[in-house]
Z-matrix of the N, CA and C atoms (Angstrom, degrees):
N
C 1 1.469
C 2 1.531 1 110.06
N 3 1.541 2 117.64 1 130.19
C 4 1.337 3 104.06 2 160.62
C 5 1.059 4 146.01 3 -47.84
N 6 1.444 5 127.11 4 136.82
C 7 1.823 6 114.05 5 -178.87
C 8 1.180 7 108.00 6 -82.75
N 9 1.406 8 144.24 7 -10.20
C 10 1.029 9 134.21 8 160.16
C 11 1.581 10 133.21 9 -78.85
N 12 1.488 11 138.06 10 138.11
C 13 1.325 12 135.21 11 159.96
C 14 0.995 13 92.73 12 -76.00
N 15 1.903 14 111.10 13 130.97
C 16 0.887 15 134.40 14 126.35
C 17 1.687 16 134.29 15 -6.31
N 18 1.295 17 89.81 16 -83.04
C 19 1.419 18 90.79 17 174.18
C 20 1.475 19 133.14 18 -20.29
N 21 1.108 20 102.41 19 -55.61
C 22 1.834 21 114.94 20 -161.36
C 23 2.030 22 88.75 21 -115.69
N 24 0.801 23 141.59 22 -4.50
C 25 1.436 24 134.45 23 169.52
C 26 1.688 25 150.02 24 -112.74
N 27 2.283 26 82.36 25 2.74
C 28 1.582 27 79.19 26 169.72
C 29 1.042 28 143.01 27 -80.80
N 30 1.545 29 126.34 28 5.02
C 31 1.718 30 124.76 29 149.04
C 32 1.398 31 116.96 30 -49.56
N 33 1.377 32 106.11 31 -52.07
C 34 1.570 33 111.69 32 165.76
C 35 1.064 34 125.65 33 -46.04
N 36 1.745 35 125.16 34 -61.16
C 37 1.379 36 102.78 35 172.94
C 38 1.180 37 128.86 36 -73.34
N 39 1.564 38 117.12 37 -14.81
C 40 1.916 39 101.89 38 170.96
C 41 1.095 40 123.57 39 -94.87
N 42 1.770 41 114.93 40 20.09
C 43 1.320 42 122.65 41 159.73
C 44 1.728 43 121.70 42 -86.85
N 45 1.713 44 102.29 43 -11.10
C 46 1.289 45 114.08 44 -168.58
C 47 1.642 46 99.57 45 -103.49
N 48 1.132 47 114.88 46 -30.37
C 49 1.671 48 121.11 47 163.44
C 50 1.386 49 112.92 48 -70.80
N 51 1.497 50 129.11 49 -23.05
C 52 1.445 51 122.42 50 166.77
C 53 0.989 52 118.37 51 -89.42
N 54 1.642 53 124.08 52 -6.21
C 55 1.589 54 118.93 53 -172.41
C 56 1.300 55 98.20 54 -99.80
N 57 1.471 56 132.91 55 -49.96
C 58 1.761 57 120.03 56 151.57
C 59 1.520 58 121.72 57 -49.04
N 60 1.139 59 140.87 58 -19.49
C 61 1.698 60 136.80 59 162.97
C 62 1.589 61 88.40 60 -70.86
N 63 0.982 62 138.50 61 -46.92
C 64 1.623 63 112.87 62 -173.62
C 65 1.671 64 109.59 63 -69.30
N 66 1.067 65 116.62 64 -81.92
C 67 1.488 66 119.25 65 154.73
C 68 1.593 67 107.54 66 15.12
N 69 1.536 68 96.92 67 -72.91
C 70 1.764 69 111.78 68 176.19
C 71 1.328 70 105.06 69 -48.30
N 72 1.050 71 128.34 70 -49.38
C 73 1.838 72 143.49 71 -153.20
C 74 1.538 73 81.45 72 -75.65
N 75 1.147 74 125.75 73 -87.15
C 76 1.293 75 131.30 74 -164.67
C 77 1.465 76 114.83 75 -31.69
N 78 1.379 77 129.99 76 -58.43
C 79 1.008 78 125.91 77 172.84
C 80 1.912 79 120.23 78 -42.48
N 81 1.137 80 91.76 79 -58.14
C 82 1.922 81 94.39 80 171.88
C 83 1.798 82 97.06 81 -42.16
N 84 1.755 83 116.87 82 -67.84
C 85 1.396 84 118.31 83 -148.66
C 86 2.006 85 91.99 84 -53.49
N 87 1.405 86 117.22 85 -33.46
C 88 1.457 87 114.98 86 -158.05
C 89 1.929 88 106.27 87 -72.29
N 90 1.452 89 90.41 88 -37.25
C 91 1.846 90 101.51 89 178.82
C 92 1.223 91 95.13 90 -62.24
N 93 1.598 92 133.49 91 -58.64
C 94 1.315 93 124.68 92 -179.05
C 95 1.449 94 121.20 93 -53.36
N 96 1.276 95 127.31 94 -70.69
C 97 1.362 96 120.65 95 164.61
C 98 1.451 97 119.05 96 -37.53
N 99 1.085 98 134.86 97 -31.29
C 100 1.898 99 120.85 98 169.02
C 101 1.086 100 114.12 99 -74.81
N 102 1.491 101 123.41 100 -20.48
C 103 1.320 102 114.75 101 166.57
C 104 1.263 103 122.12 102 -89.52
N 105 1.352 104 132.22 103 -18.28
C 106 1.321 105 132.95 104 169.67
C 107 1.485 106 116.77 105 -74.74
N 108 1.553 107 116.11 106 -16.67
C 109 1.672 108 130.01 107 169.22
C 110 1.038 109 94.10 108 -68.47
N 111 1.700 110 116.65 109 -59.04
C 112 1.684 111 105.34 110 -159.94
C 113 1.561 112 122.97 111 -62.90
N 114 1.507 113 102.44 112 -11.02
C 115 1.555 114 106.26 113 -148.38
C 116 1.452 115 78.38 114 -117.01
N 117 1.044 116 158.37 115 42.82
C 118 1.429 117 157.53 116 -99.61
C 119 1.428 118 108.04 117 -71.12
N 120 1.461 119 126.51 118 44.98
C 121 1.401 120 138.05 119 137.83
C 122 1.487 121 112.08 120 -31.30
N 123 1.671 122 119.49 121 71.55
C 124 1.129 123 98.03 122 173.02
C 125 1.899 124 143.08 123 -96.62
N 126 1.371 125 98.96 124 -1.69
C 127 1.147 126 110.05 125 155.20
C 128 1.271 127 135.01 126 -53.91
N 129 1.479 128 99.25 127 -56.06
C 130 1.573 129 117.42 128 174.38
C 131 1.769 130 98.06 129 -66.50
N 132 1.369 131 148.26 130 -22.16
C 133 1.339 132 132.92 131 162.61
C 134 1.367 133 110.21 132 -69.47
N 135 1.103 134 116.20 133 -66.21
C 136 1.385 135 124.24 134 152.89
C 137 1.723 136 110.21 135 2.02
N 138 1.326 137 119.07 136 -80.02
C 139 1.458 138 117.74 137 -168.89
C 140 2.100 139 109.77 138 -79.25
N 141 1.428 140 112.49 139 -11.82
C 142 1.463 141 128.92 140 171.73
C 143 1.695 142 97.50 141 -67.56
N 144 1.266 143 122.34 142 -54.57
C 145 1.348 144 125.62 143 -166.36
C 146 1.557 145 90.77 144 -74.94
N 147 1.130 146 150.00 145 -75.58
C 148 1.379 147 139.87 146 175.01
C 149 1.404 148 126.18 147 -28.14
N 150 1.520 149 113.01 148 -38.68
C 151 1.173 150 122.35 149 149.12
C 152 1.675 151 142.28 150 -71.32
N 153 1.135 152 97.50 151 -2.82
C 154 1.764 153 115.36 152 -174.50
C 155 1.313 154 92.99 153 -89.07
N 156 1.513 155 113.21 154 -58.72
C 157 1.848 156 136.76 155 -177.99
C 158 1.861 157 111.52 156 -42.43
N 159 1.322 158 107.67 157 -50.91
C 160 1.479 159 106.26 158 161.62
C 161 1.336 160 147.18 159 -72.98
N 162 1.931 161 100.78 160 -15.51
C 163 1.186 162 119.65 161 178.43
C 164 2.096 163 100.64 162 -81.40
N 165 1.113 164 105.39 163 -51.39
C 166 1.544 165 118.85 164 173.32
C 167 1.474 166 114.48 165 -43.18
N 168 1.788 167 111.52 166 -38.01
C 169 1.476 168 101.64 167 176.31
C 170 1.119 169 108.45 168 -103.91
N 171 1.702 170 139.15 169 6.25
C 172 1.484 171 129.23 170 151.66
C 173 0.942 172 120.17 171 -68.96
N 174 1.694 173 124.97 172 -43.71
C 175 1.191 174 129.20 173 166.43
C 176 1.801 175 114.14 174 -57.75
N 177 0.991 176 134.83 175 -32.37
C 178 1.434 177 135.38 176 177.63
C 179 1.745 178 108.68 177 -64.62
N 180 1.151 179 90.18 178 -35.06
C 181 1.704 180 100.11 179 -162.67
C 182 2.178 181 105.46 180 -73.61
N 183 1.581 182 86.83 181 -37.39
C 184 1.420 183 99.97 182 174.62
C 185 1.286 184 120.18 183 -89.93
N 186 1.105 185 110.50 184 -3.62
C 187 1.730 186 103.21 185 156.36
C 188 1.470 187 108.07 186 -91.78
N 189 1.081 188 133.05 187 -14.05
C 190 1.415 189 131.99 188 -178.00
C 191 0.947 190 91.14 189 -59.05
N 192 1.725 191 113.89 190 -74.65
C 193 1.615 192 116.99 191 -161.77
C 194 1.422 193 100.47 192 -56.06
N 195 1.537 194 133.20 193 -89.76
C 196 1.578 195 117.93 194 -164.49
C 197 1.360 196 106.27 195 -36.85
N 198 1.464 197 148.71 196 -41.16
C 199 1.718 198 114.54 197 178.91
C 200 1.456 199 108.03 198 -62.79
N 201 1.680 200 127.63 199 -25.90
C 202 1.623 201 114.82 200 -168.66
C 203 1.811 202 95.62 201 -78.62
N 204 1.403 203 134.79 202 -45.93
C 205 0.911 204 117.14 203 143.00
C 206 1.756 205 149.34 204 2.03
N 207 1.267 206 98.86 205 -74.91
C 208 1.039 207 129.36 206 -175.21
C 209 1.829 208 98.39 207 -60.54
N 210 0.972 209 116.89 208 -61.15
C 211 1.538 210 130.84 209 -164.65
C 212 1.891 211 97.24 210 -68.13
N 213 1.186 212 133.72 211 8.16
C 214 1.459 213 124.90 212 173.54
C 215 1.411 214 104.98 213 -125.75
N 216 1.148 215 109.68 214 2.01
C 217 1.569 216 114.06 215 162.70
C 218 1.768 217 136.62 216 -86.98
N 219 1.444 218 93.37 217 81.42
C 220 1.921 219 88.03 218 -148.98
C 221 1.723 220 109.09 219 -69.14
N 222 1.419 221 102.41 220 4.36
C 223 1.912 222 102.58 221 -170.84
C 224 1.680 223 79.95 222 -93.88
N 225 1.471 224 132.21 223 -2.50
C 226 1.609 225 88.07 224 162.46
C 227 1.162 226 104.39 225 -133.17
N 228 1.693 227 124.22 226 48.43
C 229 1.303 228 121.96 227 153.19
C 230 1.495 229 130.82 228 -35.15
N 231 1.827 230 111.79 229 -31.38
C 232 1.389 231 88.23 230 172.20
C 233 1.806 232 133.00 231 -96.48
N 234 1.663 233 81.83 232 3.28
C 235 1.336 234 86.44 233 173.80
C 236 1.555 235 133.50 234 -106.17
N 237 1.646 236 90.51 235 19.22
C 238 1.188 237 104.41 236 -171.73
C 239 1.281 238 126.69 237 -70.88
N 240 1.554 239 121.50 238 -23.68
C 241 1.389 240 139.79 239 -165.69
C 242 1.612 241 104.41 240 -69.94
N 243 1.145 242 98.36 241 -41.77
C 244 1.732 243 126.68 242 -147.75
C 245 2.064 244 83.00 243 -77.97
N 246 1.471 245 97.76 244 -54.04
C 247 2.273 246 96.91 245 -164.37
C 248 1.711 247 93.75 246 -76.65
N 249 1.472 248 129.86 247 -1.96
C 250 0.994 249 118.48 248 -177.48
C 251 1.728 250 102.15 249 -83.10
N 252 1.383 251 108.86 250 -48.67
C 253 1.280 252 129.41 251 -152.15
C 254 2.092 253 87.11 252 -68.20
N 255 1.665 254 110.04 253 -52.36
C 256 1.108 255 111.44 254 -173.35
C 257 1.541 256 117.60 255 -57.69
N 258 1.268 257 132.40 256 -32.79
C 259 1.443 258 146.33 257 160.28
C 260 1.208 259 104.72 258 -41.96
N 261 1.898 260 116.52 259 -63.72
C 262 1.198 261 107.89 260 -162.72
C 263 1.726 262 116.90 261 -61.64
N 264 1.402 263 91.20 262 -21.77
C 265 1.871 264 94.92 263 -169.98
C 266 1.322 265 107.20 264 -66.50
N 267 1.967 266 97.10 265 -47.74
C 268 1.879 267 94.77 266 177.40
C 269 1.207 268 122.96 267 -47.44
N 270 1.156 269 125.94 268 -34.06
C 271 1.004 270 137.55 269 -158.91
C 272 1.757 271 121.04 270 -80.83
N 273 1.617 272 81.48 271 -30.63
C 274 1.403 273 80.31 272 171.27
C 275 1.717 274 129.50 273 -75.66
N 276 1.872 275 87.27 274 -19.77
C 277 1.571 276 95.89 275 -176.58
C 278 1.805 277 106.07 276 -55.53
N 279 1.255 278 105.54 277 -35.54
C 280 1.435 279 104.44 278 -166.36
C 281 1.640 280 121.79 279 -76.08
N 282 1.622 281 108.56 280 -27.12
C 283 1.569 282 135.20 281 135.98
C 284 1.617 283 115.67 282 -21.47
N 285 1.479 284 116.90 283 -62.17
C 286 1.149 285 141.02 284 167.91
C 287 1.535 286 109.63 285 -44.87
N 288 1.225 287 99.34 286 -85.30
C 289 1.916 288 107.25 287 -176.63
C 290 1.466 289 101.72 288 -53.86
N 291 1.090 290 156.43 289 -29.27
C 292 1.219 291 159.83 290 154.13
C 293 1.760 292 114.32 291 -48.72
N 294 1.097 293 125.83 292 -73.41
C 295 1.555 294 136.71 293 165.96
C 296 1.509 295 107.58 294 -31.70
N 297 1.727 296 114.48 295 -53.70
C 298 1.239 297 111.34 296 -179.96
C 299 1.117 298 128.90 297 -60.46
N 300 1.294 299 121.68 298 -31.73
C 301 1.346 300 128.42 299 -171.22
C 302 1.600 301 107.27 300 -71.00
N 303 1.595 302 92.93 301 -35.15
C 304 1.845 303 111.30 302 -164.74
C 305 1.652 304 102.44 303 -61.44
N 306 1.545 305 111.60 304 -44.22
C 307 1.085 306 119.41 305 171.73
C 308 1.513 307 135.00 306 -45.00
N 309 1.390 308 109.42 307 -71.37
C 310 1.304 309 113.92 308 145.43
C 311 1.781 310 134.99 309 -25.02
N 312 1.347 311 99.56 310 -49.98
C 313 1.068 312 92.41 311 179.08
C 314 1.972 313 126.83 312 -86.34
N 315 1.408 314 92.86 313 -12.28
C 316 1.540 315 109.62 314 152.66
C 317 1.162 316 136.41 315 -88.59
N 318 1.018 317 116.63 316 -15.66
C 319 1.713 318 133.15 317 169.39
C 320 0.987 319 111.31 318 -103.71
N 321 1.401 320 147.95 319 -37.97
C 322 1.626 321 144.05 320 143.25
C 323 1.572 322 67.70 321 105.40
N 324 0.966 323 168.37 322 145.28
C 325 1.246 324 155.80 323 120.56
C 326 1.791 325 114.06 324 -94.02
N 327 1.481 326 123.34 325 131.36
C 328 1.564 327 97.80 326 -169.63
C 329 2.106 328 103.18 327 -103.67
N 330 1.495 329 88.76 328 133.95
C 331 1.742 330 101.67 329 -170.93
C 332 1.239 331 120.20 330 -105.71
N 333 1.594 332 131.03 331 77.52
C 334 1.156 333 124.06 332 -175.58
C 335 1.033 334 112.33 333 -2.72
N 336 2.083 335 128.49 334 156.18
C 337 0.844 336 137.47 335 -178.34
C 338 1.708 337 103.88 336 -77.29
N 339 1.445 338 102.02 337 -51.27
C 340 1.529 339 106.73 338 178.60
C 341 1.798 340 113.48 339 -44.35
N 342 1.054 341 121.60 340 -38.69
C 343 1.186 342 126.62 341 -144.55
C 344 2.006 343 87.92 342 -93.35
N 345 1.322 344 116.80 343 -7.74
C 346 1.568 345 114.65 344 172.54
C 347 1.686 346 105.57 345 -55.02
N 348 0.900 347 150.74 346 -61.69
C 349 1.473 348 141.82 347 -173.57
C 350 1.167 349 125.53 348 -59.17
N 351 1.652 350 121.91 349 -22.97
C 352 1.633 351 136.10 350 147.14
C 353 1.278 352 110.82 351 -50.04
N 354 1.260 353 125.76 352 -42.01
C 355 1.219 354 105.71 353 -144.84
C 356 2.154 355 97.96 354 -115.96
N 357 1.454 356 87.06 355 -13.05
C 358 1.506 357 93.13 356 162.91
C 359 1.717 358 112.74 357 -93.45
N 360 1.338 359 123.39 358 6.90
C 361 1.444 360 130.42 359 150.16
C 362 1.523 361 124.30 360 -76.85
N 363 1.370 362 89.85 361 -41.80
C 364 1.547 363 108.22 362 -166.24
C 365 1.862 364 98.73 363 -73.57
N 366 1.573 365 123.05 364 -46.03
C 367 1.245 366 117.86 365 179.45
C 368 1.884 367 106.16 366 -69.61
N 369 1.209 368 121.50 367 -37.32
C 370 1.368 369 131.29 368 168.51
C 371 1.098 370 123.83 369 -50.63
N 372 1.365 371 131.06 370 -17.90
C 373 1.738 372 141.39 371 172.07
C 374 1.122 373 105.34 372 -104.64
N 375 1.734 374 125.43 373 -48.35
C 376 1.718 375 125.16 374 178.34
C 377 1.657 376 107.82 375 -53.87
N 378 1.636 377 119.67 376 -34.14
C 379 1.285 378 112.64 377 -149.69
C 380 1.287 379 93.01 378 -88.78
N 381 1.670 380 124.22 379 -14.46
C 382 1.475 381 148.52 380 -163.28
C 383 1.577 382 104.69 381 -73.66
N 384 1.396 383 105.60 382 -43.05
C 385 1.595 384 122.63 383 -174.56
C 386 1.584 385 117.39 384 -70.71
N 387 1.378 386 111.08 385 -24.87
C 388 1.598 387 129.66 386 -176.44
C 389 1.943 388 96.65 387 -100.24
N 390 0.701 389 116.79 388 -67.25
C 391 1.701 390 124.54 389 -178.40
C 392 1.601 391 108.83 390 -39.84
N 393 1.661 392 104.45 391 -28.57
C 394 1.651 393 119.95 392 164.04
C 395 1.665 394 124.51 393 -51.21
N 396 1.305 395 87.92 394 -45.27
C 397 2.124 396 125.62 395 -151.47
C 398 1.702 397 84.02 396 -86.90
N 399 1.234 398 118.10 397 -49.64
C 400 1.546 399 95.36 398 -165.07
C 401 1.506 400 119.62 399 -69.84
N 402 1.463 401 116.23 400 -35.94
C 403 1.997 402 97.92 401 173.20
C 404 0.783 403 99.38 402 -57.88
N 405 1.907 404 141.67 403 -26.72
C 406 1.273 405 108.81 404 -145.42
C 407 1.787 406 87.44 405 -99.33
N 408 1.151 407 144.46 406 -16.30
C 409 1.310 408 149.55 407 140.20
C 410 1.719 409 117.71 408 -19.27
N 411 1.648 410 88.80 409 -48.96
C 412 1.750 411 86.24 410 -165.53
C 413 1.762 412 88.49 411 -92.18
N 414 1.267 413 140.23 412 -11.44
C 415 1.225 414 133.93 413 -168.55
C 416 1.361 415 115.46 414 -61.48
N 417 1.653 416 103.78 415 -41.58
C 418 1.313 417 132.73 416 -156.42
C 419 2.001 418 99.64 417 -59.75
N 420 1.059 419 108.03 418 -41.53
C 421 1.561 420 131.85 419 168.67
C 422 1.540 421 136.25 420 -57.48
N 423 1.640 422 102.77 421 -22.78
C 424 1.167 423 121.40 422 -153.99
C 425 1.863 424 90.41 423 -140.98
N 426 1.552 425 105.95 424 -78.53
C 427 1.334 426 95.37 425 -152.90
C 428 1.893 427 84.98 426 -127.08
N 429 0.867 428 137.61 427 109.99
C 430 1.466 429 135.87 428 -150.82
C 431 1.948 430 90.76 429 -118.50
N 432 1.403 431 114.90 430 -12.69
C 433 1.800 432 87.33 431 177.19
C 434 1.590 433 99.06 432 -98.86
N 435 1.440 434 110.38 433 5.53
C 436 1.650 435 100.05 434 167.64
C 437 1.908 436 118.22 435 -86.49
N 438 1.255 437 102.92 436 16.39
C 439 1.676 438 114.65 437 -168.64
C 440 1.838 439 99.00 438 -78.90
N 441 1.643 440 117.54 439 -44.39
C 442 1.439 441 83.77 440 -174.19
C 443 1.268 442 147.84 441 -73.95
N 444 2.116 443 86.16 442 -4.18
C 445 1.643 444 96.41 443 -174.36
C 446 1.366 445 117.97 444 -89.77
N 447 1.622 446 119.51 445 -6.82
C 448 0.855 447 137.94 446 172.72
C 449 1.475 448 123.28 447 -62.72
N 450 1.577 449 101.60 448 -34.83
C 451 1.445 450 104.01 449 -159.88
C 452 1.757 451 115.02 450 -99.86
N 453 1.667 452 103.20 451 0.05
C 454 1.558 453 108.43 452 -162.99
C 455 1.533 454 97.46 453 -98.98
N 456 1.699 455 114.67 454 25.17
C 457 1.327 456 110.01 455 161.27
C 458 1.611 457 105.63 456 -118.72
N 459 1.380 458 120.98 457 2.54
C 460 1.566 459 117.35 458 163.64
C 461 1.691 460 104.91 459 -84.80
N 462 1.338 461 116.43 460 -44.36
C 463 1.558 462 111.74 461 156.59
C 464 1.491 463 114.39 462 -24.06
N 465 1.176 464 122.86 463 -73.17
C 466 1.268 465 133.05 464 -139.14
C 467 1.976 466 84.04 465 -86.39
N 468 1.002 467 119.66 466 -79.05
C 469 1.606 468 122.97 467 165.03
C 470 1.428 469 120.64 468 10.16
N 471 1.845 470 101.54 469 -72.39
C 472 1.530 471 125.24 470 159.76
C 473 1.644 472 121.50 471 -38.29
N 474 1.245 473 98.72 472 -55.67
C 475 1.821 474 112.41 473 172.82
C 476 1.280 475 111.12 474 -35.60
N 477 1.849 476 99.15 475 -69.72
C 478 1.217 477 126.17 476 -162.44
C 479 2.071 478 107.88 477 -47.56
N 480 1.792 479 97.55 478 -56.35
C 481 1.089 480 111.21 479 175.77
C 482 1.417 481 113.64 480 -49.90
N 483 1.010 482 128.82 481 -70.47
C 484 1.739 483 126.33 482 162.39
C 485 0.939 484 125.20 483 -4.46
N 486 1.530 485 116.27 484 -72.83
C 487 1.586 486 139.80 485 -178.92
C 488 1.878 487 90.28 486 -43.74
N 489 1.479 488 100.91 487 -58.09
C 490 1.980 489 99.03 488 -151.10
C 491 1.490 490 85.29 489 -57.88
N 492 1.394 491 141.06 490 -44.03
C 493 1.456 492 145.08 491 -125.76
C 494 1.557 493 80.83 492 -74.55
N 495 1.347 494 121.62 493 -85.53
C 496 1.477 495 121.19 494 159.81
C 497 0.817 496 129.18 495 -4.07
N 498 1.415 497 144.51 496 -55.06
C 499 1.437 498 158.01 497 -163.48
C 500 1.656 499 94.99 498 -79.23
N 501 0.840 500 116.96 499 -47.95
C 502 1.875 501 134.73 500 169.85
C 503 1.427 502 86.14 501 -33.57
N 504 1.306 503 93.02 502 -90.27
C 505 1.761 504 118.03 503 -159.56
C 506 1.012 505 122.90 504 -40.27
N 507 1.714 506 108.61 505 -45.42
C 508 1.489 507 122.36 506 -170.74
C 509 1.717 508 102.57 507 -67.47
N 510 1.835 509 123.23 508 -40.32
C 511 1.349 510 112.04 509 -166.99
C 512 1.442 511 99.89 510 -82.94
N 513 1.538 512 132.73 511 -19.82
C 514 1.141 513 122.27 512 158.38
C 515 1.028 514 147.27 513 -37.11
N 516 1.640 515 107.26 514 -47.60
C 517 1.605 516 117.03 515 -170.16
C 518 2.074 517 86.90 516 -100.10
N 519 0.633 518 134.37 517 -30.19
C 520 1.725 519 142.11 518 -153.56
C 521 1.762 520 101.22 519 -103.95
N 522 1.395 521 135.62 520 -37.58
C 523 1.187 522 137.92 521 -179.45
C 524 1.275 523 136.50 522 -79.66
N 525 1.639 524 85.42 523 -49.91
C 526 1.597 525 112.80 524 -163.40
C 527 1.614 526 111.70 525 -95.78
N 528 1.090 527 134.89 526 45.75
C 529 1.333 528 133.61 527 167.63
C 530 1.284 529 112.21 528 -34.33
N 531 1.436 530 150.22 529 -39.25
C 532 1.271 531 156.09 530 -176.54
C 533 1.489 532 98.40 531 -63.40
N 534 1.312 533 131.70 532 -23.25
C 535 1.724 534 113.97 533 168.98
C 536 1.073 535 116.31 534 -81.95
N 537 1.332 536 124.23 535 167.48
C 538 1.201 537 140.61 536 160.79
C 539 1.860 538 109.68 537 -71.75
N 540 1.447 539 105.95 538 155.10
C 541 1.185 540 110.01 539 162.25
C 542 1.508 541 127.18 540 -39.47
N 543 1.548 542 92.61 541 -56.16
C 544 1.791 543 94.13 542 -176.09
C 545 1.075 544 115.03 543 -51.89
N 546 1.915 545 112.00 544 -39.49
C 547 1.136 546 98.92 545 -169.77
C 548 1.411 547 146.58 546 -103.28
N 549 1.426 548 105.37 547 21.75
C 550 1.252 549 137.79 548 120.12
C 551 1.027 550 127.70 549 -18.13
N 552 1.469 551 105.97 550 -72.09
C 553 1.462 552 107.17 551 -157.81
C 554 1.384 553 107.01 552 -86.46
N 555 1.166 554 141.76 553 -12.88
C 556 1.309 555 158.18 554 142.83
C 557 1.874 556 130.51 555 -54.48
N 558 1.536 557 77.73 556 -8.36
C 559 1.652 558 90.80 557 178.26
C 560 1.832 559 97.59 558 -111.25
N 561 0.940 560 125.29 559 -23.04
C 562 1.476 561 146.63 560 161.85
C 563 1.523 562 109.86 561 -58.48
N 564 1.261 563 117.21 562 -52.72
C 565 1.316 564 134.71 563 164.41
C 566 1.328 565 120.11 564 -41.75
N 567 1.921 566 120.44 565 -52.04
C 568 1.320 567 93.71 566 -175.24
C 569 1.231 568 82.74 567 -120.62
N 570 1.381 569 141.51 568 67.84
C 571 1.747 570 138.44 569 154.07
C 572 1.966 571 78.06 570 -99.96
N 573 1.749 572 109.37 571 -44.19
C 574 1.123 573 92.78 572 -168.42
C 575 1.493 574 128.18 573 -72.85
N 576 1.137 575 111.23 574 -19.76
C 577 1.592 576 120.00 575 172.12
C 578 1.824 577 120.66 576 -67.38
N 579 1.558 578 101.51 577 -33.97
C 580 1.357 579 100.75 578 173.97
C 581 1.675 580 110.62 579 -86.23
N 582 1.620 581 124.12 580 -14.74
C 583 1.102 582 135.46 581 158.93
C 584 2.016 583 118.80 582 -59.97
N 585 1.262 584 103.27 583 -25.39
C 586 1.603 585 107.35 584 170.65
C 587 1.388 586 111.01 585 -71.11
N 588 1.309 587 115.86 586 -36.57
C 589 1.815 588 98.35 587 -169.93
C 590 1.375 589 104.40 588 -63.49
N 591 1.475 590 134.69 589 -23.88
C 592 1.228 591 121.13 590 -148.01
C 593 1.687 592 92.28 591 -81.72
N 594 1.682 593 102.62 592 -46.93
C 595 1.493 594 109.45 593 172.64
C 596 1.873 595 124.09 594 -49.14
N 597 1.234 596 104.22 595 -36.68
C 598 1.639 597 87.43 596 151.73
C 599 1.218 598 128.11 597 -86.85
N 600 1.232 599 132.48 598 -0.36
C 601 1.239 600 130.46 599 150.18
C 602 1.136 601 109.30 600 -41.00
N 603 1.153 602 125.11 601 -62.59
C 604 1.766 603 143.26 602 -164.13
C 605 1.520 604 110.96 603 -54.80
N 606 1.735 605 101.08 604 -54.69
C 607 1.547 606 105.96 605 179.72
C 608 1.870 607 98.08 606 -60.36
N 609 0.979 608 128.17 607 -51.87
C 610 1.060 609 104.82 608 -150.21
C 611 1.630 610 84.24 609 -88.68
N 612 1.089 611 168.89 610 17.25
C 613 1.599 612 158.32 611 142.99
C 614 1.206 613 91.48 612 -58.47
N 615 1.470 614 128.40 613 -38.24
C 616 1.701 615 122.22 614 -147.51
C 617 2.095 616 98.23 615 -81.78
N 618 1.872 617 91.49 616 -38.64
C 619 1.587 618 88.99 617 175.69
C 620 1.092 619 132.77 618 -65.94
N 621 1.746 620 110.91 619 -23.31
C 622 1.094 621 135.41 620 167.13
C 623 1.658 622 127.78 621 -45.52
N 624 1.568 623 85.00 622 -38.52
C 625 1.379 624 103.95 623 -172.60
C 626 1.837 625 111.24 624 -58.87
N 627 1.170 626 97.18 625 -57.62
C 628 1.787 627 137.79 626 -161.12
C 629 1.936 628 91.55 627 -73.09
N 630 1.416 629 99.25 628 -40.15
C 631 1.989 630 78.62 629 169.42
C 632 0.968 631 119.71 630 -101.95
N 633 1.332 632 133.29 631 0.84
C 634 1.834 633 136.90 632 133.94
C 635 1.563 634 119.60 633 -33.64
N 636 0.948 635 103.99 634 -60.82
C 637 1.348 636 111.85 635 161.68
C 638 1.555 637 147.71 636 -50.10
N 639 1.192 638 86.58 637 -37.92
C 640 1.601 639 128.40 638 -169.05
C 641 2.006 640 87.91 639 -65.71
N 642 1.459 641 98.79 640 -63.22
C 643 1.030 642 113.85 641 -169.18
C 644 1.523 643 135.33 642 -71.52
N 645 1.869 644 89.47 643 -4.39
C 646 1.566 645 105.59 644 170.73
C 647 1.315 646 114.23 645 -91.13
N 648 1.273 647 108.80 646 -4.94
C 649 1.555 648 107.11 647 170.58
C 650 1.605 649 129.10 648 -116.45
């Protein structure tokens, strides 16, 4: 059952269904933009990063409102801590896909050609781990005892992502003698940055977990 009445909260909830549809959006614009870097489409990154930048401040703008929201609703004072904390995490994912792109496109970073199918795996499992997190995000609202089955495929996602992050790293430092140190370690750099979203995936599956619960008692 929803925790919200209707009545007095549907701005709220279709502000909380548009701030996960962006989230959603973002992820597509971020898969697209790593592949248009790799493939050095740079125009078409070019208009992904412009588009990442607007998705980051709709989503910012709509968590404002659902937390001011949120805070005049005294029947869910106790669950208030918990949708604040969960916002902030989402939110950061989209922080994330945003930063990355920014990065890239300020660091120009150069990515072997070979090494394009790693690293379009590696964004393909991280983006896999978040795309998990959001039903079980919007469940929590709506139908909250369907959250644990939801979430033991951002687990597995996260794993998965790990393993590839490694596999990166390992033919990097172990294969590639023709790089330089730096650039190595700079290729390490953003296996690890596109390796973080999956890890907030996780934190917030894990919070997910704990107000499932929360709420069975």
């Amino acid at each position: 059952m929803s925790i919200f009445k209707i009545s007095q909260t549907n701005q709220t909830i279709n502000n909380i269904d548009k701030f996960f549809d962006i989230i959603d959006k973002g992820l597509l614009v971020f898969k697209e933009g790593m592949r248009n870097y790799l493939y050095g489409n740079l125009t078409l990154f070019e208009e992904n990063l412009s588009e990442m930048a607007k998705l980051e401040s709709e989503a910012n703008y709509l968590r404002r409102e659902i937390v001011a929201s949120v805070h005049t609703m005294s029947f869910m004072a106790q669950m208030r801590g918990d949708i604040l904390k969960l916002l902030e995490r989402m939110d950061n994912i989209v922080d994330l896909l945003n930063n990355s792109l920014s990065q890239l496109d300020i660091e120009i970073p150069h990515i072997p050609a070979e090494l394009d199918p790693d690293f379009i795996k590696l964004t393909e499992l991280s983006t896999l781990a978040v795309e998990c997190v959001i039903p079980a995000a919007r469940a929590y609202f709506r139908k909250p005892d369907s959250i644990p089955e939801k979430i033991n495929r951002v687990y597995f996602y996260e794993e998965e992502t790990e393993r590839q992050s490694k596999t990166i790293k390992r033919k990097v430092f172990h294969d590639m003698p023709q790089l330089k140190l730096s650039e190595k370690f700079h290729l390490r750099y953003f296996a690890l940055h596109i390796e973080t979203l999956s890890e907030s995936a996780e934190k917030a599956a894990d919070l997910l977990s704990i107000m499932a619960l929360k709420r069975n008692f």
